[in-house]
N, C-alpha and C positions, 0 to 999 in steps of 0.2 A: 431540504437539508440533505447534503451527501453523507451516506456511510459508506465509512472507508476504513478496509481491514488490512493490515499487515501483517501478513503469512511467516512464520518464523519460531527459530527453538529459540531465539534473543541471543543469535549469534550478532556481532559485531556489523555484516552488512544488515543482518536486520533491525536492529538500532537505528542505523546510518540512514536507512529506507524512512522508519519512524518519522526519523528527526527530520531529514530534508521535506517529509509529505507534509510534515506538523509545518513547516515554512512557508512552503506552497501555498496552503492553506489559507495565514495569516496576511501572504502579500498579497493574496488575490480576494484576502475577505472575506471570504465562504464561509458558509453556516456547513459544520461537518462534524459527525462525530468519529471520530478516528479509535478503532479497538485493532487491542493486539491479540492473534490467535497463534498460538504456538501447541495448542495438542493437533497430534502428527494425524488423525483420525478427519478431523475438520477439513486440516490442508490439504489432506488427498480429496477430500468431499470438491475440491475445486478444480480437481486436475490438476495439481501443482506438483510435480515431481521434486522440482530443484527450488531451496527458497533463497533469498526470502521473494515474497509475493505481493503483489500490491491490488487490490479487488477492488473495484467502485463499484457502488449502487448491488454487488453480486455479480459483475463480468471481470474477468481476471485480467489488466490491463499490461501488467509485468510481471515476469516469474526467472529468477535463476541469477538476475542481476540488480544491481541497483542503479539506477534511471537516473542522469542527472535533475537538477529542482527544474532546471526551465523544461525538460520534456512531463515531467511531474504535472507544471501547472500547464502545461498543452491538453494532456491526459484530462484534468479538472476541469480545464472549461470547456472541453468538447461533448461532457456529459448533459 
């Protein structure tokens, strides 16, 4: 199963991030648990200066923008 964190205060692109990775997800199948981390102490624990951020399995895959879904599910099955 993939764990997969999205980096964010639950600004608007990090919703956006949420939502499109929750999609990804679903069309590709994947068994994943998807958690939102928005204390600012966490985020920097990744090197994430600018969010929102997108972390698989603990390596930080995108940070500062939001990734279209089809790089989303590139990122997912490459793990």
């Amino acid at each position: 199963m993939l764990e997969i964190k999205i980096l964010g205060s639950g600004c608007a692109n990090c919703i956006k991030l949420a939502n499109l990775t929750k999609e990804a997800v679903d069309e590709l199948g994947l068994e994943a648990n998807i958690e939102k981390v928005t204390d600012m102490q966490d985020i920097l624990s990744y090197g994430v200066m600018r969010t929102p951020g997108l972390v698989v399995n603990g390596e930080v895959k995108a940070s500062g923008r939001v990734p279209k879904k089809e790089e989303i599910k590139e990122i997912l099955q490459s793990v």
